[in-house]
ROZA-928475 format. One record per residue (C-alpha): residue number from 1; z, y, x. Coordinates in steps of 0.5 Angstrom, whole numbers, padded with zeros to 4 digits. Layout:
# ROZA-928475
{NUM, {Z, Y, X}}
...
//
This chain:
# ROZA-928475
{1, {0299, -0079, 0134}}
{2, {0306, -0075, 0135}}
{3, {0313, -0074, 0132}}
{4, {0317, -0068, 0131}}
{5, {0324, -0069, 0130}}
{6, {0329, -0064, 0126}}
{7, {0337, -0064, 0126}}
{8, {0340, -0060, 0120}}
{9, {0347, -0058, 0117}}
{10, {0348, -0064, 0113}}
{11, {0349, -0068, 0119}}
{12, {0342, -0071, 0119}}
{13, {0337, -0073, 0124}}
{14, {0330, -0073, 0121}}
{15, {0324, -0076, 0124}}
{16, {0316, -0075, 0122}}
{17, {0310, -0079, 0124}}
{18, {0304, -0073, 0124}}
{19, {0298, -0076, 0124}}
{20, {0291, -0073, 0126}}
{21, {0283, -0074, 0124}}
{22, {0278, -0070, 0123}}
{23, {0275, -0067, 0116}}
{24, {0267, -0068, 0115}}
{25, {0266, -0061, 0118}}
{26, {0270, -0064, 0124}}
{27, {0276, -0059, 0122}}
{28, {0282, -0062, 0125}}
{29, {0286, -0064, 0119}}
{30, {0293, -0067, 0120}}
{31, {0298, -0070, 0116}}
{32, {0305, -0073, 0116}}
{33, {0310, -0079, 0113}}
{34, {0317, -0080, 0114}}
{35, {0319, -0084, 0121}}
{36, {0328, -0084, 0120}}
{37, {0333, -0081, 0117}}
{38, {0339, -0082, 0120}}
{39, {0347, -0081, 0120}}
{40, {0350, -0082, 0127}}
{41, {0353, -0076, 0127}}
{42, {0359, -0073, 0124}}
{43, {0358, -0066, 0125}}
{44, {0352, -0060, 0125}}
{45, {0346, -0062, 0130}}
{46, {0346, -0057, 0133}}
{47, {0341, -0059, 0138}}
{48, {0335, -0063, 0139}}
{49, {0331, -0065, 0146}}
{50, {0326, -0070, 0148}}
{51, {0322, -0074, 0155}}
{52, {0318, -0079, 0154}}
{53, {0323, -0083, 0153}}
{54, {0328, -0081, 0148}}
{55, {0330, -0077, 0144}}
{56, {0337, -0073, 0145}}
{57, {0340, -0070, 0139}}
{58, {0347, -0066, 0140}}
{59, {0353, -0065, 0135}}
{60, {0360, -0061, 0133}}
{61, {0363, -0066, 0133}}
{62, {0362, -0067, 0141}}
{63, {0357, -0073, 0142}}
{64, {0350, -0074, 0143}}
{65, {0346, -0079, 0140}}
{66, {0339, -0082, 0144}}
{67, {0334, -0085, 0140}}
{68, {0328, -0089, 0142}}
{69, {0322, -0086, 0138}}
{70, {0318, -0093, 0140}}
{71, {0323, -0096, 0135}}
{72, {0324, -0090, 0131}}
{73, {0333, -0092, 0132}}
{74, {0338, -0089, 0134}}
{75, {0340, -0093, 0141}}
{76, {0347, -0091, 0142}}
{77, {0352, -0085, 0144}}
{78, {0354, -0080, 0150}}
{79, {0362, -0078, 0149}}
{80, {0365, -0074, 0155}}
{81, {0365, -0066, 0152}}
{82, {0371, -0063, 0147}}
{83, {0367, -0059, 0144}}
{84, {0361, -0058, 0139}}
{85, {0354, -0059, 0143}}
{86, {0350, -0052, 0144}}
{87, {0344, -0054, 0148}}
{88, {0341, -0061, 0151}}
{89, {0335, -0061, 0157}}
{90, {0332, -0067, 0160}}
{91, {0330, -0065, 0168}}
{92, {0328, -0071, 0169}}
{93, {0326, -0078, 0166}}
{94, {0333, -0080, 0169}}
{95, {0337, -0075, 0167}}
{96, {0340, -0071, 0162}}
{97, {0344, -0064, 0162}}
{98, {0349, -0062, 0156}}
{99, {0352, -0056, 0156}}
{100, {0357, -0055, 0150}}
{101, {0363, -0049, 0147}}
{102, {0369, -0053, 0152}}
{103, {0366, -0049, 0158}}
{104, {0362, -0054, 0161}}
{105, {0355, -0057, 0163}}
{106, {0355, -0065, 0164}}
{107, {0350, -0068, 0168}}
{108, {0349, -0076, 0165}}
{109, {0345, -0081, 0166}}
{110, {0339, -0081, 0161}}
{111, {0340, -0089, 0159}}
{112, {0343, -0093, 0154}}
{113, {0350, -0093, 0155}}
{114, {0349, -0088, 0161}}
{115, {0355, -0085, 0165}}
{116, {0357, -0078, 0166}}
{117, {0355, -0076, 0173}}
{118, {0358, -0070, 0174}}
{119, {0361, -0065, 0170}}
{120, {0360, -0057, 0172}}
{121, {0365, -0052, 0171}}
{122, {0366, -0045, 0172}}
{123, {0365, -0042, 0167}}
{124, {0372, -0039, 0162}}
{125, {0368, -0040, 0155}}
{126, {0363, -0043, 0152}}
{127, {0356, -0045, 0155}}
{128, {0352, -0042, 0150}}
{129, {0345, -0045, 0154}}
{130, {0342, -0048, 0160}}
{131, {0336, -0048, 0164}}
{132, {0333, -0052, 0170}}
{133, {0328, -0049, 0174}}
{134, {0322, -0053, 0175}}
{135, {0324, -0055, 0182}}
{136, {0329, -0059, 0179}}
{137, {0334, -0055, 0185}}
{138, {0337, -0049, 0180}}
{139, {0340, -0049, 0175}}
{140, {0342, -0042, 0170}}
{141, {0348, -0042, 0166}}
{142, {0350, -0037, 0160}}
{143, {0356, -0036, 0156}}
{144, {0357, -0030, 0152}}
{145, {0364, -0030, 0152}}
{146, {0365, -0029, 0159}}
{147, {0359, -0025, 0160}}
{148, {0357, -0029, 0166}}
{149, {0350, -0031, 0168}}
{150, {0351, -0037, 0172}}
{151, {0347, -0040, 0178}}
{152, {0347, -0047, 0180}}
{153, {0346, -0051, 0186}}
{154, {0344, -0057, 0183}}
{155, {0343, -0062, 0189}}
{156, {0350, -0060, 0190}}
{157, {0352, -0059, 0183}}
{158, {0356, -0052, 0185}}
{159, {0356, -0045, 0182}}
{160, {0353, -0041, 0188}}
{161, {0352, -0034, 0184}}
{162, {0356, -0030, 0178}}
{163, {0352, -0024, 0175}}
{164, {0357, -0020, 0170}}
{165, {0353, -0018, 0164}}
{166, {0356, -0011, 0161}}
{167, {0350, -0009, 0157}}
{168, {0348, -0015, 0153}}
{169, {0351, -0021, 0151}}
{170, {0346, -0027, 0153}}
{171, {0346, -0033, 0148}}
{172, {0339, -0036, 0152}}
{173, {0337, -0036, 0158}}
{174, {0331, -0040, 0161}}
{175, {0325, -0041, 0167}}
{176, {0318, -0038, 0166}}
{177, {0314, -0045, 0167}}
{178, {0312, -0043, 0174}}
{179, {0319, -0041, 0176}}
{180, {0318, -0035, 0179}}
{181, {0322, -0031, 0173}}
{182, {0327, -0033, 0169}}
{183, {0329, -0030, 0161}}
{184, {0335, -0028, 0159}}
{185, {0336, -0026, 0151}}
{186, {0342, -0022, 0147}}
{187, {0342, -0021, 0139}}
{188, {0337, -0016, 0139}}
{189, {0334, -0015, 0146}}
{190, {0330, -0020, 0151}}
{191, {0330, -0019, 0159}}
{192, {0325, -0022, 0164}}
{193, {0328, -0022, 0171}}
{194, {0324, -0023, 0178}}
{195, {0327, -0029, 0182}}
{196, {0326, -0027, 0189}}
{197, {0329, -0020, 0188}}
{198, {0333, -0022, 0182}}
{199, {0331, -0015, 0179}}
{200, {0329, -0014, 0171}}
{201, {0322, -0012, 0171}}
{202, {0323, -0012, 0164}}
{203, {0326, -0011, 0157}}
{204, {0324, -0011, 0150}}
{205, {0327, -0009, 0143}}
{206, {0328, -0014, 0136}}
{207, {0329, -0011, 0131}}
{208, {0332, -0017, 0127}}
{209, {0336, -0021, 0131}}
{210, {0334, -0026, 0135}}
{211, {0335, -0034, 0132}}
{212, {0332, -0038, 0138}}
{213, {0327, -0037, 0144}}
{214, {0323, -0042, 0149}}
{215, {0317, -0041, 0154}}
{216, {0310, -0043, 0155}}
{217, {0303, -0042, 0157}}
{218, {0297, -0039, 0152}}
{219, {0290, -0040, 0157}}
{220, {0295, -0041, 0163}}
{221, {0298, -0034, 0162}}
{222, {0306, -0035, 0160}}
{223, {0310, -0032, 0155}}
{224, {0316, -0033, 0150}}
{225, {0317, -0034, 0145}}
{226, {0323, -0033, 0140}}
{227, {0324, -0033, 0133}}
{228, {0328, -0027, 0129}}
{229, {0333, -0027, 0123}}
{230, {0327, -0024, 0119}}
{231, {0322, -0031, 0119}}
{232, {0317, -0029, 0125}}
{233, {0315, -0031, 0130}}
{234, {0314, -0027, 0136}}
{235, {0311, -0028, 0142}}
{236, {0311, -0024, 0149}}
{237, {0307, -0024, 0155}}
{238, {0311, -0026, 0162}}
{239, {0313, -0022, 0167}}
{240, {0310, -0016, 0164}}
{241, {0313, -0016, 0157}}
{242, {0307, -0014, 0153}}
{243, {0307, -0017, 0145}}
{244, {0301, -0022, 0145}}
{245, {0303, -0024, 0138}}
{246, {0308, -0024, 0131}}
{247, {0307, -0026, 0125}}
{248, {0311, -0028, 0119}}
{249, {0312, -0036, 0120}}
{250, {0318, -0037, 0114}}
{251, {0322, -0033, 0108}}
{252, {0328, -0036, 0111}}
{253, {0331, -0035, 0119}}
{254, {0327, -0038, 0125}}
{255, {0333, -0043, 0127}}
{256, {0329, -0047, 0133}}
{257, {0322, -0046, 0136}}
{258, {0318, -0052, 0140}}
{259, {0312, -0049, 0143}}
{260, {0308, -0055, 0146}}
{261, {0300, -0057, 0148}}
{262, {0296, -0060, 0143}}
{263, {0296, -0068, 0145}}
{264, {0289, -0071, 0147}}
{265, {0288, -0074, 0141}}
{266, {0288, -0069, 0137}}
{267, {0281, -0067, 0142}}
{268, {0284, -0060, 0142}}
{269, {0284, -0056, 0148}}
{270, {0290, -0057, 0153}}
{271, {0290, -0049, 0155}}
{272, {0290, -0048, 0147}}
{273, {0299, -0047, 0144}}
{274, {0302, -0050, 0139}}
{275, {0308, -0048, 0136}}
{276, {0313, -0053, 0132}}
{277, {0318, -0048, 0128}}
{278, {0324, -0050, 0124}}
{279, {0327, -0045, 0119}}
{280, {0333, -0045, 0114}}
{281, {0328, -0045, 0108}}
{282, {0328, -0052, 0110}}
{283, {0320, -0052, 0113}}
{284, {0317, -0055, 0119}}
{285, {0311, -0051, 0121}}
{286, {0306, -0053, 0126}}
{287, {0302, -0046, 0128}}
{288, {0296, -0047, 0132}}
{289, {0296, -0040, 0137}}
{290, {0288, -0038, 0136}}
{291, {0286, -0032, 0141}}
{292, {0283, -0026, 0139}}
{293, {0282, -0022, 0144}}
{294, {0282, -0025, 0152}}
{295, {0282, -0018, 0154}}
{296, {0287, -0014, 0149}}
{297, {0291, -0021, 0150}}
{298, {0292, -0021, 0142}}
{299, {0293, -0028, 0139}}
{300, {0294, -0030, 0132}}
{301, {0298, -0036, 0128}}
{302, {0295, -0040, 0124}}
{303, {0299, -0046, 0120}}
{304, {0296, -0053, 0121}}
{305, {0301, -0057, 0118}}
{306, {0307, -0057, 0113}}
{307, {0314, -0061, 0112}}
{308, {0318, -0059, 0106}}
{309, {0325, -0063, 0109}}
{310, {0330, -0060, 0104}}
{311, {0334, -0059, 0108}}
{312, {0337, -0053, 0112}}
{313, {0334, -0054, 0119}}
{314, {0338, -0052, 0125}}
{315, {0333, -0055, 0131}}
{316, {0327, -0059, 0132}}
{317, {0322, -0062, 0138}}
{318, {0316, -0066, 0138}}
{319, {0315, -0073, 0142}}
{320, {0308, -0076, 0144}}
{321, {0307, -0084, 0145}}
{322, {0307, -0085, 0152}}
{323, {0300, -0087, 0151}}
{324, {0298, -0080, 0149}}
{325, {0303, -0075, 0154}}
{326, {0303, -0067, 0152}}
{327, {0300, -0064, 0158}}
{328, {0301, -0058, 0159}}
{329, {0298, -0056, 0165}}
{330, {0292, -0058, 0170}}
{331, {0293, -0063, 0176}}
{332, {0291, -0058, 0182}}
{333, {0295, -0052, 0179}}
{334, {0301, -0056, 0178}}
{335, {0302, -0059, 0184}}
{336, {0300, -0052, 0187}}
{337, {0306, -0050, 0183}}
{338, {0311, -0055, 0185}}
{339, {0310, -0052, 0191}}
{340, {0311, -0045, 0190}}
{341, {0317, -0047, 0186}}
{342, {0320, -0051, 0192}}
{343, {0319, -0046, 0197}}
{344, {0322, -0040, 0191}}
{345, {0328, -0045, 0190}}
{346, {0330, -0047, 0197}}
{347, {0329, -0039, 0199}}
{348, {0334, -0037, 0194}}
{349, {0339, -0042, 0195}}
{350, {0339, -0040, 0202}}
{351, {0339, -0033, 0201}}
{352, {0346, -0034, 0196}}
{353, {0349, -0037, 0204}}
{354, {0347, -0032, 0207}}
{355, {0350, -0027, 0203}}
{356, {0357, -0031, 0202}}
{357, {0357, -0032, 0210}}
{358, {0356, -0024, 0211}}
{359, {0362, -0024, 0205}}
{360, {0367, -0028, 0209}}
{361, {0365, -0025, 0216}}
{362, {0366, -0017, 0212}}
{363, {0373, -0021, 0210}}
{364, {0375, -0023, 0217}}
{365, {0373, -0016, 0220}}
{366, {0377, -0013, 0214}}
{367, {0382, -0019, 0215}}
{368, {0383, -0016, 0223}}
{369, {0383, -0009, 0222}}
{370, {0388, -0010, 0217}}
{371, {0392, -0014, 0223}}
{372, {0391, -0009, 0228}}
{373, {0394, -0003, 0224}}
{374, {0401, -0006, 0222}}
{375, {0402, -0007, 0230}}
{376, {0401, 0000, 0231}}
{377, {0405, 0002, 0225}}
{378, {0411, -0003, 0227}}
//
């Protein structure tokens, strides 16, 4: 058993009980029934996340609403932001990280009644999206307004990096699953940069405008997934860019994708991806992602599960009981990957001192030089 959570214009927050069994061929066959309907929030939800614990949803009228998914009830409010919600992370069990239009990303204690921690600030418009590298030690920000791409030292919780961005203007930015690229995506083009030499090492095109985008893995291989205004669903390899799959998922705009690992109790692989997919049709779809050729890296969607909302649908998650926790990963490639990430992070944080060093030594050079040419022309 899992539940998927939606947010939509009216205001509401939808929650779904989704319930697996298998048919007398011993398909997989999943239905659902409503969990909660709530009213918390005064304004849009604009964005949705869930750990094992709660679930956060985020508004425009600037709070965050918690909600225990074991009660199916809504716990409380975190105020802090002036401005309307843009995106939400859980990083760890212990915390939450928002990012909102005032310019700036909050770090609270993820609890009942939890306090604002610390407050990130740099950027000078609206933080569109945020990502925390697996490590835990990074943090990216964008904001379009001001055309920046922000890094975080988040052990400190200071910006240590600003990269301009003429080009495009990136509305989403997140970390491949291993940590070692990290994606950035415009209206109509996506990115996928390398971390240790912060290069792109590549760039694609859509061509409808791009509504939403996340990450995953599909038989341990990583991709993106993004969702475009013409209702497909489109899915490509990382770092390599190659179109592993698209297809048509809803009549309307793909408003918000949740790629996640079928639970164990659905007795489905946990190397297989399911997509969860929010549209402003008003449908939730769950798409299973079946292979179709391994060695031409050619998937396919197929629809496992329908819910008609009625509403215009903005966001969406899925959320596991503790007992049945999403596993995305196998224990011993996990725990190599941890430390890749670790070692990743601590090299770039340590590269960002070095070049501020060598900039304020330049600096101080320049400050003597300068010196030493008004003696000789006073």
């Amino acid at each position: 058993m899992f539940k998927i959570v939606a947010g939509c214009y009216e205001q509401l927050v939808l929650g779904y009980e989704v319930i697996s069994q298998k048919t007398t061929n011993e398909d997989l066959e999943l239905s659902w029934k409503s969990a909660f309907t709530d009213h918390s929030q005064q304004g849009c939800i604009k964005c949705v996340a869930s750990n094992d614990t709660f679930v956060a949803t985020g508004s425009s009228d600037e709070t965050i609403c918690l909600y225990d998914l074991q009660l199916d009830q809504e716990l409380g409010s975190l105020v802090g932001h002036r401005g309307a919600i843009n995106q939400l992370v859980f990083p760890d069990k212990k915390h939450l990280i928002s990012c909102s239009d005032d310019g700036d990303i909050c770090v609270w204690e993820a609890a009942v009644d939890g306090s604002l921690l610390k407050t990130l600030k740099g950027h000078k418009g609206p933080v569109t999206s945020f990502a925390i590298h697996p490590s835990g030690k990074l943090g990216i920000s964008a904001s379009m307004k001001d055309g920046t791409l922000r890094t975080w030292n988040m052990i400190i919780g200071r910006s240590v990096y600003v990269k301009n961005f003429k080009k495009h203007q990136i509305e989403f930015v997140r970390w491949s699953k291993d940590g070692m690229h990290y994606i950035t995506a415009s209206q109509h083009f996506v990115q996928i940069y390398e971390l240790d030499s912060a290069k792109c090492v590549h760039e694609f095109e859509s061509g409808n405008a791009i509504m939403t985008v996340e990450v995953t893995q599909i038989n341990n291989k990583a991709a993106v997934v993004f969702g475009d205004s013409g209702g497909n669903i489109n899915i490509y390899s990382i770092p390599d860019g190659v179109c592993m799959c698209k297809y048509k998922a809803h009549e309307n705009r793909v408003k918000s994708v949740y790629p996640f690992s079928p639970p164990p109790s659905c007795g489905q692989s946990k190397n297989g991806c399911w997509i969860a997919s929010a549209s402003s049709d008003g449908k939730i779809i769950v798409w299973k992602v079946n292979t179709l050729s391994v060695e031409e890296k050619t998937y396919e969607g197929y629809q496992i599960l329908t819910i008609d909302t009625g509403a215009r649908l903005t966001c969406v998650t899925v959320w596991c009981h503790t007992d049945d926790q999403i596993d995305d990963a196998d224990p011993k490639e996990g725990a190599v990957t941890e430390e890749k990430t670790q070692i990743m992070s601590d090299q770039v944080l340590e590269s960002t001192k070095k070049k501020k060093l060598r900039k304020r030594k330049n600096n101080e050079v320049a400050d003597v030089d300068t010196f030493k040419k008004s003696l000789l022309t006073s």
